[in-house]
N, C-alpha and C positions, 0 to 999 in steps of 0.2 A: 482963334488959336489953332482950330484943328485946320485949317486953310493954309500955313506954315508946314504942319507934319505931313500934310501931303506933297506938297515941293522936295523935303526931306526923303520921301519912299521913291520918287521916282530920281533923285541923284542917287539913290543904291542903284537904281537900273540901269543910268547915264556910266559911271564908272564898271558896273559890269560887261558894259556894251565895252570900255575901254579896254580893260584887263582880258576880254576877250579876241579885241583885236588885235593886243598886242602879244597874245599868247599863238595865235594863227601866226603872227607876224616874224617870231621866232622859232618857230615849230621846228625849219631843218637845220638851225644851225644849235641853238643852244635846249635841248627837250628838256631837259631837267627843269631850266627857269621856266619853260612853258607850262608845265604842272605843277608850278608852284602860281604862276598868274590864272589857272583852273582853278587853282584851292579858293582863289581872290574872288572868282566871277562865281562860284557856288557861292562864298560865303554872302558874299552880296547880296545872292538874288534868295536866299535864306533869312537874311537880312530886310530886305523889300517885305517878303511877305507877311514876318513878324511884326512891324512897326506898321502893315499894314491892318493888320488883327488888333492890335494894340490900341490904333486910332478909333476904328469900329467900337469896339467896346468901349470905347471914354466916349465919341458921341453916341452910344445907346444910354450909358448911364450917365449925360448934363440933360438926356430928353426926360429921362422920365424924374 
């Protein structure tokens, strides 16, 4: 099962890679929606790390 959550942590990476290109991609025409697509790739990559800690600790406590 934890072989699935890890798939799971690296699409928060994959879509922040997105919301990041496409916040550069609008950067001179529309800056407003571009920090609101920053707010997307923070929450993401806040997101990756959390469900990354999360997993960690569920295989620390099926080992012992």
């Amino acid at each position: 099962m934890s072989k699935y959550f890890k798939y799971f942590e690296y699409a928060y990476l994959f879509f922040a890679a997105l919301f990041l290109f496409e916040a550069v991609r609008i950067w001179g025409t529309e800056p407003n929606k571009a920090y609101v697509f920053l707010f997307f790739v923070a929450v993401a990559i806040g997101m990756y790390f959390f469900k990354r800690r999360f997993r960690k600790k569920y295989e620390q406590r099926n080992q012992n």
